[in-house]
KEVO-404126 format. One record per residue (C-alpha): x, y, z. Coordinates in steps of 0.02 Angstrom, whole numbers, plus 50000, padded with zeros to 5 digits. Layout:
! residues N
XYZ...
This chain:
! residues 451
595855433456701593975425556699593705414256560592135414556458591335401556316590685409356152589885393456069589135391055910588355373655878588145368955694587435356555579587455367155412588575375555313589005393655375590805398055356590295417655360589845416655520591135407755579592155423955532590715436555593590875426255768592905426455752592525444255749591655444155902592895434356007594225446755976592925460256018592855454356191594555450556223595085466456147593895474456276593615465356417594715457256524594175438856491595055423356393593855418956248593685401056208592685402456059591905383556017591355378455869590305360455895590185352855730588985340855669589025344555464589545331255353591545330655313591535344455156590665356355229591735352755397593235353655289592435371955233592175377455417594065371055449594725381655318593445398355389594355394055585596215391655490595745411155427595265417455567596615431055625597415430255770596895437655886597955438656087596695432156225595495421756104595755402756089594775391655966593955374255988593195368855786592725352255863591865336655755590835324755810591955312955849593035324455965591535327456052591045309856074592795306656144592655319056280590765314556314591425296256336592695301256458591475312456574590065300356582591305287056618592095296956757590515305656854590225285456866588235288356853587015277856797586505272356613588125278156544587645271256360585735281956367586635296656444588025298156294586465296456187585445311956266587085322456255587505316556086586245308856003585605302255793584505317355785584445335255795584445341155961584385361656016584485357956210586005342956191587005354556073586995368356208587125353856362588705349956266589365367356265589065367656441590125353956482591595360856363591235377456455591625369556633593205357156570593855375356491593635381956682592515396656593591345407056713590015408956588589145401356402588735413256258587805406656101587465411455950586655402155790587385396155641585715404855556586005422755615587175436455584587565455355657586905470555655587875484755587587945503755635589355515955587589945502055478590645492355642589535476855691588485477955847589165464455955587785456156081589405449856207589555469556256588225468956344588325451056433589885455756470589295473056580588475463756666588305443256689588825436056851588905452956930588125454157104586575463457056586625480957134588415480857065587695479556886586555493056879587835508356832588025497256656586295497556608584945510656548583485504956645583465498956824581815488456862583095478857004581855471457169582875476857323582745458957388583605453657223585155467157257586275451657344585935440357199586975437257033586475442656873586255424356792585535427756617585845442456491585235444156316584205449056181583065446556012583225444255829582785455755699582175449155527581235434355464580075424555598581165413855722579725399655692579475396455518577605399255496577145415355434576755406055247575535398955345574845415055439574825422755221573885407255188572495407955324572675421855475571225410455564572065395355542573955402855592572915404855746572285389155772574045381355756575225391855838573785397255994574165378556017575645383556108574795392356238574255384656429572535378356392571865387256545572185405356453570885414656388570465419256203571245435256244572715429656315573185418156165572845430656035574135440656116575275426156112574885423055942575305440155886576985443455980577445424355949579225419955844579175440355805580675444155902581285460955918580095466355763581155477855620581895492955699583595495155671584905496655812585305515055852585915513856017585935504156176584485501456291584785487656438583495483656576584175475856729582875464856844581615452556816582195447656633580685448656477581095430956445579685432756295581165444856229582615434656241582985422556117584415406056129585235413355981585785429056077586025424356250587185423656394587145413856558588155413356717588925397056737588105396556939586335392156811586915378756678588125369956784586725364756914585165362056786585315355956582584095359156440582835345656373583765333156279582355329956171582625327155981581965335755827580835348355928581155366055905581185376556063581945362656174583155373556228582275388356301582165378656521583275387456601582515405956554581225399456642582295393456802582985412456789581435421256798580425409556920581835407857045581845427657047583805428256973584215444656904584335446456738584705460456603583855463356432584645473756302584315477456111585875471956022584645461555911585275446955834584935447155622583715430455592583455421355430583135406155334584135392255284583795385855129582615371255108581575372155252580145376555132579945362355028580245342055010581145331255141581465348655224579825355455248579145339455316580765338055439580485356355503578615353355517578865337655601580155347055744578655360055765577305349055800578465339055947578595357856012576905358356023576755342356107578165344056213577005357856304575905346356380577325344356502578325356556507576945369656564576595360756734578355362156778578295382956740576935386056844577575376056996579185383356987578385400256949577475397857102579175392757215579785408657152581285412657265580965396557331581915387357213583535395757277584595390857424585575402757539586995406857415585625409657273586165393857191584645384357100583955367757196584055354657099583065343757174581615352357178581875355456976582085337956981580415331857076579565343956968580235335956800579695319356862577935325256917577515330056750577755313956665576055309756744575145319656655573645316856565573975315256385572375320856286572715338156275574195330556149572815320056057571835337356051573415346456005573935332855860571865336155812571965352055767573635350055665572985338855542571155347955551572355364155499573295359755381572265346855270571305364255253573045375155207573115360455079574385358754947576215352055056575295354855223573925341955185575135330555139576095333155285574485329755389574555312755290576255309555353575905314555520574215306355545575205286455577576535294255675575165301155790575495286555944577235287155931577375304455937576285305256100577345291556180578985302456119578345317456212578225309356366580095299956334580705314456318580185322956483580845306156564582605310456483582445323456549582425320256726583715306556689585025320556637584545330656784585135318956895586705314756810587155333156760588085337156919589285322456936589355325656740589965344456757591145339656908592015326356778592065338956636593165350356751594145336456800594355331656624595025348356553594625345856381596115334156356595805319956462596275315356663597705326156696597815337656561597445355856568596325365056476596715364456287597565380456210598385396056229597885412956149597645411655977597755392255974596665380655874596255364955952594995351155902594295343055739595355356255665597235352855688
C-alpha cells in the first residue's frame, strides 16, 4: 500500500482545521488504497501548540491514517540529523534555510518534503492553516479525491478519471506530477482595501508583479485575474482537466505533487515573502509534466490582524519582498519555459542541474528594476495615505537592505538546490526516528510534539 503525506504547516492558531483536515485523512484512507501520514509542522507558541495537541488527541481514529503534530523542536532534531548525514556543505546555513527565525512559505513545505521521503510517502499534499472546505449535500468536498485519481499516474492511464482531456500525445509516457486547484472567498493576496481605496493605484502596485517586457494589456489582465482564485461559484460537481496544468489556477493551499518533482528540486527558502513557494508549478509546466486541474476549490480567508498595527506592516512588508523577489525569479521562468521538455531526462525525471545553472544565472541580474519596483511602492501608497503612508515611511530606510535581501535570497536558493538531493537521500535513511529506525507509526498512531 503507497504511502502519501497530507501536510499542514502552521504558525497560528487553527484547531478547526486540524479536525476539518483529520477529516480528510480518513477520507482517503477510507477510499483509496494509500497509508495517510497526515503532518502537522508546528511553529505556534506553546498554548496555542498545547490547543492544536488537544484538536490531534480528538481526532478519531481512523484505520490507515497516522499522525505527525510535530513542534519546532522535533523538527529541528530531524533537520539536524539529515543535514548532518547527506554530509554537504554549510551544514549550520543549510539548517537555517530549512528552518529558519522568520516566516518562510517555501522552507515550511521543503520541510514537509523531507518528512514526506523519511515516511517513504510517494507524494505531498498541502493545505493551509487559513482555509477550510467546501460543502455540498452536507458532506465536505475533499480536494485529495481528485489528486488521488490521478497523481503519479502514467499520463494516458489518467485520463478515464478526469472530465476534460487536453493530454499532448508526446506527454502520454510521462507521469502526472502536479494536481490541484483554487480557493474560493476572500483575495489570496491581501490587497483589495487597496484596489476600494484607488482602482488606479491597485494597478500600479500589484501590475508590479508582472515581466516588465509585457504590454499594458497584458498586465491589466494580470491585474484583474491576480489573487482572485477560483472567483465565487459554489462547487456543484466535478470538472478535472488533464494536460498542460493552468498553473494561474492552482494555488499551494490546494495542491498535490508527485514525489519524482519535490524530491529532485525545493522551493525558495526565502523569508517573509509571500508567494515563495509557488517554483516548482513552474518546473511542472515548463518541463511539459502532465498535470490535472480540478474545481474542488479550497474556502480562503483572513486571519485576524493582518489589517492593522505590527500586522499590517509585517504582511505589507512580506508583499513588497514578493515583488522584489521577481526581479529574479522571472529570468529563470522564461529559460526554463524555453527548455521546455528539455529540462527532462529519459525517465522524465527533472535535471537538476540545469535548474541549478539557471538559479545561479539570475543572481546577476541587474537590480534597478527593484529600485523602480520599491519606487512605485512608496509613490503608491504615501498617496493611499493613512497606514499605507506610514508604511512607505517604514519601508523607505529598509530600501538597500531589502534589495541586497532579494538577491540573498536567490543565492539560498541555489545553495539548497545543490544540497537537496543528498538531503532527501538522508531523510529516507533517517526514517523519521533517527539511523536505523523505521518510519514512525502505525495506523491511527500519534507521533511527534504530541505524545
Amino acid at each position: 500500500m503507497r504511502r502519501i503525506c497530507l501536510a499542514l504547516p502552521t504558525n497560528r492558531a487553527c484547531a478547526e482545521t486540524i479536525s476539518a483536515i483529520g477529516k480528510e485523512a480518513a477520507y482517503a484512507a477510507e477510499h483509496f488504497e494509500v497509508e495517510v501520514h497526515l503532518v502537522v509542522l508546528d511553529s505556534s507558541d506553546a498554548s496555542t501548540f498545547a490547543a492544536h495537541a488537544r484538536a490531534v488527541a480528538e481526532l478519531p481514529g481512523a484505520a490507515g491514517v497516522v499522525v505527525h503534530h510535530l513542534d519546532e523542536a522535533r523538527q529541528r532534531e530531524f533537520l539536524e540529523r539529515v543535514v548532518d548525514a547527506a554530509g554537504v556543505a554549510e551544514p549550520a546555513r543549510l539548517l537555517d534555510l530549512m528552518l529558519p527565525d522568520a516566516v518562510s512559505y517555501g522552507a515550511c513545505t521543503n520541510r514537509a518534503f523531507l518528512i514526506a521521503a523519511a515516511l517513504g510517502c510517494d507524494s505531498v499534499h498541502r493545505r493551509d492553516s487559513d482555509s477550510d472546505y467546501q460543502v455540498l449535500g452536507g458532506k465536505p468536498v475533499f480536494p485529495i479525491h481528485q489528486e488521488l485519481l490521478s497523481l503519479g499516474k502514467r499520463a494516458a492511464d489518467a485520463e478515464a478519471a478526469v472530465t476534460k482531456s487536453e493530454l499532448e500525445p508526446a506527454d502520454a509516457e510521462k507521469p502526472v506530477s502536479l494536481v490541484g486547484s483554487s480557493f474560493i472567498g476572500e483575495l489570496s493576496v491581501d490587497v483589495s482595501e487597496i484596489r476600494e481605496l484607488d482602482p488606479a493605484l491597485y494597478y500600479d502596485v500589484v501590475s508590479l508583479w508582472a515581466p516588465p517586457v509585457w504590454s499594458e494589456e497584458e498586465k491589466r489582465q494580470l491585474v484583474e485575474a491576480s489573487f482572485t482564485g477560483g472567483g465565487t461559484d459554489p462547487f456543484t460537481a466535478d470538472e478535472s482537466v488533464l494536460g498542460a496544468p493552468d498553473i494561474w489556477q492552482v494555488d499551494m493551499c490546494n495542491i498535490g505533487f508527485d514525489h519524482e518533482v519535490y524530491e529532485r528540486v525545493p522551493l525558495p527558502p526565502a523569508t517573509e515573502t509571500i508567494g515563495s513557494d509557488y517554483f516548482l508549478l513552474h518546473v511542472v509546466l515548463d518541463a511539459t509534466l502532465p498535470g490535472v486541474v480540478h474545481n474542488r476549490h479550497i474556502v480562503n480567508y483572513y486571519t485576524p490582524g493582518r489589517r492593522s498595527g505590527a500586522g499590517f506592516t509585517a504582511y505589507q512588508l512580506r508583499f513588497t519582498k514578493f515583488l522584489l523577489s521577481m526581479l529574479y525569479l522571472y529570468p529563470v521562468y522564461g529559460r526554463m519555459m524555453a527548455a521546455g521538455g528539455e529540462l527532462l531526462d529519459e525517465q522524465h525525471h527533472v535535471r537538476v542541474d540545469t535548474i541549478l545553472e539557471l538559479v545561479r544565472d539570475s543572481a546577476g541580474t541587474d537590480r534597478a528594476e527593484n529600485v523602480h519596483r520599491l519606487d512605485v511602492l512608496d509613490r503608491s501608497y504615501r498617496q493611499l495615505g493613512g497606514k499605507y503612508a506610514e508604511f512607505a515611511e517604514h519601508l523607505a530606510p529598509l530600501r538597500e537592505r531589502l534589495l541586497d535581501e532579494a538577491k540573498a535570497d536567490v543565492e539560498d536558493f541555489a545553495r539548497l538546490i545543490a544540497a537537496w538531493g543528498p538531503m532527501v537521500a538522508a531523510a529516507r535513511t533517517d526514517g523519521l526516528t533517527g539511523p536505523g529506525g523505521s518510519p514512525a507509526g502505525g495506523a491511527g498512531a500519534t507521533v511527534g510534539g504530541a505524545e
